[in-house]
TIFINU-509546 format. One record per residue (C-alpha): chain; x, y, z; residue number from 1; residue in one letter. Coordinates in nm, 3 decimals. Example, Ala and Ser with C-alpha at 12.3 -4.5 7.8 and 13.67 -1.06 7.14 Angstrom:
> A;1.230;-0.450;0.780;1;a
> A;1.367;-0.106;0.714;2;s
END
This chain:
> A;5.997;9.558;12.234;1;x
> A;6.319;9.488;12.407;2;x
> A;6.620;9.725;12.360;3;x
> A;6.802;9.430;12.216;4;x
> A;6.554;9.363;11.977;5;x
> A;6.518;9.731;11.883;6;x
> A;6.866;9.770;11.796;7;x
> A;6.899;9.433;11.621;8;x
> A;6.604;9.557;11.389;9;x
> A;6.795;9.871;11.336;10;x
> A;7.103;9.686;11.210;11;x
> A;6.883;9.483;11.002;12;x
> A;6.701;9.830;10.864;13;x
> A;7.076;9.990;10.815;14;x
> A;7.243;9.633;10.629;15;x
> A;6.920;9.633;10.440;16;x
> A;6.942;9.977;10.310;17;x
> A;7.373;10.035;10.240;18;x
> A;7.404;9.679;10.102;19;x
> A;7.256;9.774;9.768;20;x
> A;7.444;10.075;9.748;21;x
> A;7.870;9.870;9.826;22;x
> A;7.837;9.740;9.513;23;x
> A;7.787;10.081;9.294;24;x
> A;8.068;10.260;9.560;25;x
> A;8.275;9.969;9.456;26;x
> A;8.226;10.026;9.098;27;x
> A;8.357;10.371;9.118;28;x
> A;8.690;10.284;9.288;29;x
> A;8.752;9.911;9.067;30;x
> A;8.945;9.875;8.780;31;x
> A;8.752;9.541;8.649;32;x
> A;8.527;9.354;8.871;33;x
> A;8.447;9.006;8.729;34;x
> A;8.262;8.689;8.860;35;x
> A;8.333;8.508;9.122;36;x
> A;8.546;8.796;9.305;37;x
> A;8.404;8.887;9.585;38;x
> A;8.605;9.247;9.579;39;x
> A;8.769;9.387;9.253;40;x
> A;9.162;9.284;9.201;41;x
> A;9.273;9.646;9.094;42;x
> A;9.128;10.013;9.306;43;x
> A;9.190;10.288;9.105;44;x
> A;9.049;10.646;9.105;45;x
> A;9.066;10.669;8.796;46;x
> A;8.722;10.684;8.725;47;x
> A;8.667;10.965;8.917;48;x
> A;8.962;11.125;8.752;49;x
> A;8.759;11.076;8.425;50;x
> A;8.435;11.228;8.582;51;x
> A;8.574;11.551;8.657;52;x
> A;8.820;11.576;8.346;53;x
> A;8.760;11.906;8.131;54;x
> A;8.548;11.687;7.820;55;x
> A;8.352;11.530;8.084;56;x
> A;7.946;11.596;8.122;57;x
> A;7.928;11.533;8.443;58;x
> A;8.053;11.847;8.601;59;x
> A;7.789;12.014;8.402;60;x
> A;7.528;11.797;8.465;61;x
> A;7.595;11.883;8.806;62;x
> A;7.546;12.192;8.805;63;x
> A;7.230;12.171;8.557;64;x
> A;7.001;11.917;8.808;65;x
> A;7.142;12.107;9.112;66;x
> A;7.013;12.440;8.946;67;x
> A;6.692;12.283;8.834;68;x
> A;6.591;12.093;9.182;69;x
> A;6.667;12.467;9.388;70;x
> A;6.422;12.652;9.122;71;x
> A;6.184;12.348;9.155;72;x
> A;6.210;12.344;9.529;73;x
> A;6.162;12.737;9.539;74;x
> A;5.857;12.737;9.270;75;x
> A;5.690;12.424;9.501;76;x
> A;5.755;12.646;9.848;77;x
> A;5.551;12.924;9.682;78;x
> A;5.270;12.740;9.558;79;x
> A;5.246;12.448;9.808;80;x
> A;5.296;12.668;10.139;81;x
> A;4.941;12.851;10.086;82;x
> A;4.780;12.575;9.969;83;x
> A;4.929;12.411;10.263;84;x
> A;4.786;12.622;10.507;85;x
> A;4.437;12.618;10.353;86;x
> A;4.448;12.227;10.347;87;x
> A;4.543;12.239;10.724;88;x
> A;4.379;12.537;10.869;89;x
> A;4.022;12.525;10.715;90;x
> A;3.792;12.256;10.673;91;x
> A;3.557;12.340;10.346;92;x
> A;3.369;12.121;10.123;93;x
> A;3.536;11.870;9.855;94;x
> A;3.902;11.906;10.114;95;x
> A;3.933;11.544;10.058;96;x
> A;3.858;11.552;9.667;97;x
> A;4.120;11.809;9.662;98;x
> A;4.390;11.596;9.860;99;x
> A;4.303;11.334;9.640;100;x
> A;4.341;11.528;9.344;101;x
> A;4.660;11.642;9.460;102;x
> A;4.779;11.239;9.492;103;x
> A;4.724;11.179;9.126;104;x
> A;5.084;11.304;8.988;105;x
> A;5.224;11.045;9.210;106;x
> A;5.009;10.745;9.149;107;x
> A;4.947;10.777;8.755;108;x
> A;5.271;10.658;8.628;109;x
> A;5.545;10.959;8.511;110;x
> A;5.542;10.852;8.156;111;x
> A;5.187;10.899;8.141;112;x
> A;5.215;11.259;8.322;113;x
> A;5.540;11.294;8.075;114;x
> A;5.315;11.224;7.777;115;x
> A;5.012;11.476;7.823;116;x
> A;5.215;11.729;7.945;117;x
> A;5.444;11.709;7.668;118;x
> A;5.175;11.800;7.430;119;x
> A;5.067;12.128;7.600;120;x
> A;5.469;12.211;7.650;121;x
> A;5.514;12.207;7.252;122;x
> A;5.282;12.397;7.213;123;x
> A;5.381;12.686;7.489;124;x
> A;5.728;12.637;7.331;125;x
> A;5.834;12.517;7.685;126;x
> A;6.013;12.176;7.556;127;x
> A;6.376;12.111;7.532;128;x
> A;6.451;12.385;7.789;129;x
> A;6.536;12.443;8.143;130;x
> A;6.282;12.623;8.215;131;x
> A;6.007;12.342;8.079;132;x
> A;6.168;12.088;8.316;133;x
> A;6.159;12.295;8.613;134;x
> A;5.815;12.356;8.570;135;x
> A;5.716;11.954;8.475;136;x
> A;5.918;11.902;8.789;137;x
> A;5.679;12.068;8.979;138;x
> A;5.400;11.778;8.904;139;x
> A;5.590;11.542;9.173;140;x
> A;5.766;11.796;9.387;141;x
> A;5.420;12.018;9.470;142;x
> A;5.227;11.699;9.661;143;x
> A;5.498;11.653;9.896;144;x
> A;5.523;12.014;10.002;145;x
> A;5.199;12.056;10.011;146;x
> A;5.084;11.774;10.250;147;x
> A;5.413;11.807;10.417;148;x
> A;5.300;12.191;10.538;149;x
> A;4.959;12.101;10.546;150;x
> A;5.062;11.845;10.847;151;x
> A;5.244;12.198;10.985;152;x
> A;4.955;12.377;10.938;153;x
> A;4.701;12.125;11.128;154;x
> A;4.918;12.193;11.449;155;x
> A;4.996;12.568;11.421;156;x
> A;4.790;12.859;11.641;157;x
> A;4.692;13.088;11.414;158;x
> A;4.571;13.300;11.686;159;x
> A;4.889;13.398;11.729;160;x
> A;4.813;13.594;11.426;161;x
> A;4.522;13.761;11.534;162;x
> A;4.700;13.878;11.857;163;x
> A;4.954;14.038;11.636;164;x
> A;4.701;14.246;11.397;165;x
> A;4.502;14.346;11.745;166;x
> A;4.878;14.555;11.881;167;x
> A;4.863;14.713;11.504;168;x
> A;5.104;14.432;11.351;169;x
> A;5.035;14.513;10.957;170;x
> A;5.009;14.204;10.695;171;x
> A;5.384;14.168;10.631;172;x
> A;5.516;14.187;10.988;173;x
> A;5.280;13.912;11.089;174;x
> A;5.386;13.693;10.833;175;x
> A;5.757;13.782;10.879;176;x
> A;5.749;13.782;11.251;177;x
> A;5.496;13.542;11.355;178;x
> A;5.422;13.306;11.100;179;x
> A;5.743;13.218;10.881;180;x
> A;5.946;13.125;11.263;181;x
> A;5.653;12.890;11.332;182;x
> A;5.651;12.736;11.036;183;x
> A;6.025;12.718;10.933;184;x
> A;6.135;12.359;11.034;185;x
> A;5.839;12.251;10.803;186;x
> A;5.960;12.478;10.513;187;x
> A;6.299;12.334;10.539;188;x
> A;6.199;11.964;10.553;189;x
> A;5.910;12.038;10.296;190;x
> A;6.183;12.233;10.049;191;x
> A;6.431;11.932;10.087;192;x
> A;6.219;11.702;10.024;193;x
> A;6.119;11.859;9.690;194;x
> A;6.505;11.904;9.609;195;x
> A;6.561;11.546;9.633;196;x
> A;6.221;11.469;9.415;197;x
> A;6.336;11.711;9.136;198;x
> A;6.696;11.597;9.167;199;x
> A;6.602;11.227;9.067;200;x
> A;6.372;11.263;8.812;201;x
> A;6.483;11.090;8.496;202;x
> A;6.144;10.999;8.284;203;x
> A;6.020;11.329;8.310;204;x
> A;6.308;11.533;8.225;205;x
> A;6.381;11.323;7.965;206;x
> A;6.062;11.367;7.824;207;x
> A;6.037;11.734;7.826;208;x
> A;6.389;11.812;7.808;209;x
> A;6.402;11.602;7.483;210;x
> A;6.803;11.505;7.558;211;x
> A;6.883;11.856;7.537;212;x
> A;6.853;11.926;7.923;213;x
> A;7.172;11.628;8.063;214;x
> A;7.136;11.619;8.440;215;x
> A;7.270;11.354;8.664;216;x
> A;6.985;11.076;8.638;217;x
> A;6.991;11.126;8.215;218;x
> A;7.375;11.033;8.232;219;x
> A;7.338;10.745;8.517;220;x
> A;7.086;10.567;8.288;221;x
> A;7.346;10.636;7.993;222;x
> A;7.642;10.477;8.139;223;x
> A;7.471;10.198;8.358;224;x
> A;7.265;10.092;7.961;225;x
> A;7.595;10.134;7.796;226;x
> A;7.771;9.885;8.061;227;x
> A;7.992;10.151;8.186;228;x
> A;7.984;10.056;8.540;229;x
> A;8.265;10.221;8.684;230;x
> A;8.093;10.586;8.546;231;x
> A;7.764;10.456;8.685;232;x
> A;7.873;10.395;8.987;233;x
> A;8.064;10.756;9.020;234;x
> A;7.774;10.889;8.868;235;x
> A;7.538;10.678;9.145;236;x
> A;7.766;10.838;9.410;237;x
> A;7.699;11.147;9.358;238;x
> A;7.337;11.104;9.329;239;x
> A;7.324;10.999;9.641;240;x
> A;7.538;11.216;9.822;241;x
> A;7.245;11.520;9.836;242;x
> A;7.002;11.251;10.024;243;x
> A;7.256;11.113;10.246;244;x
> A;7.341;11.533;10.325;245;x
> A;6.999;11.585;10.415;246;x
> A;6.899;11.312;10.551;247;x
> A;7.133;11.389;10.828;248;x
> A;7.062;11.789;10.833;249;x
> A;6.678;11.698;10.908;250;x
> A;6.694;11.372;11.091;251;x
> A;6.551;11.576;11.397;252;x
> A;6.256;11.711;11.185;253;x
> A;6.164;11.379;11.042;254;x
> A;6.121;11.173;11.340;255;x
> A;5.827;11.457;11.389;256;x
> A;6.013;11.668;11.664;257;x
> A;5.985;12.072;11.600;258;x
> A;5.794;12.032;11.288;259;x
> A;5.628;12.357;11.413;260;x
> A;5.644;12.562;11.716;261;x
> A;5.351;12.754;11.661;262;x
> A;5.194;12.487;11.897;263;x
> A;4.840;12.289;11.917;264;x
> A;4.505;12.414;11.906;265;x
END
């Protein structure tokens, strides 16, 4: 492919991507936007004025899904980077049962997941609280870290390990010194990843949070339903400014540069 024709296809990617989002930053600057104009008559910021006013949700909301996606993210880092390594390290019978297995939250539909878990949740006393949505948050955020490190796992030298323990490295000081630096650009791009999973749910916080738990997707789906488009798109904004952040901190990692530096077996 021609250089031309690679960065014509990139414009195309790049129009194709930010022209859904002008008309939701346009919402949150108009005062009135009505067919056939083109661009709204009046700007105001008044809308974001009203988002961050003291009786406003959204500052708390905020604060609530930010919270939520960094215990999410943290809870899927612990579980998924062991199960990670197994997954990439060892073959054993049933591994691709168990990868399968582990693609089921995201193929069954969330209102489905929502559903069943919702049952067990009332009766653990886990609905309508925080801590029941970070932990139903896990069901989509733990796949992604897990076959994100497994992929960091399949190209990491564990040897290195073994070299350690042999000059009388102990348990903790090879996994602080010679495994976490091997493995960090993959924690970092598998840990972001799961922030931005748990920081867009909507059906299943709704579900276990009953209403009670407002975080930005609840209020977005509020406002956009009640035809309060200039809150929608404010509230749309600042959804997207955590992906747009990160997408930019790991843009090295994900075009599959440094994932590890543990190198290849």
């Amino acid at each position: 492919m021609s250089t031309r024709a690679r960065v014509a296809l990139g414009l195309v990617l790049i129009v194709a991507l930010i022209a859904p989002l002008l008309p939701l930053a346009l919402w949150s600057v108009a005062r009135g936007w009505f067919f056939p104009q083109i661009l709204p008559a009046n700007w105001t910021f008044a809308p974001w004025m009203q988002a961050f006013a003291p009786r406003s949700e959204i500052p708390g909301a905020l604060v609530s899904t930010t919270l939520i996606a960094l215990a999410a993210s943290a809870l899927a880092l612990g579980l998924g980077i062991p199960a990670g390594r197994a997954l990439g390290l060892y073959r054993f019978r049933g591994k691709v049962l168990v990868e399968l297995a582990l693609l089921a939250p995201v193929i069954v539909p969330g209102i489905a997941v929502g559903l069943g878990i919702h049952g067990v949740f009332l009766r653990l006393g886990l609905t309508n609280s925080a801590l029941g949505v970070v932990l139903v948050h896990l069901v989509p955020t733990l796949p992604y870290v897990i076959f994100v490190m497994s992929g960091v796992f399949a190209n990491y030298d564990a040897e290195a390990e073994a070299q350690a323990r042999s000059l009388g490295a102990r348990p903790l000081q090879v996994l602080w010194h010679v495994m976490l630096p091997a493995i960090a650009p993959g924690i970092v791009v598998a840990g972001l990843f799961a922030f931005l999973v748990s920081w867009s749910q909507y059906i299943l916080t709704l579900t276990i949070g009953g209403g009670r738990v407002v975080t930005l997707p609840l209020l977005l789906y509020a406002q956009a339903g009640a035809g309060r488009n200039d809150q929608a798109g404010v509230l749309a904004m600042l959804s997207l400014a955590p992906g747009l952040v990160i997408l930019a901190l790991v843009a090295r990692q994900l075009t599959g540069r440094g994932m590890a530096i543990g190198g290849t077996r």
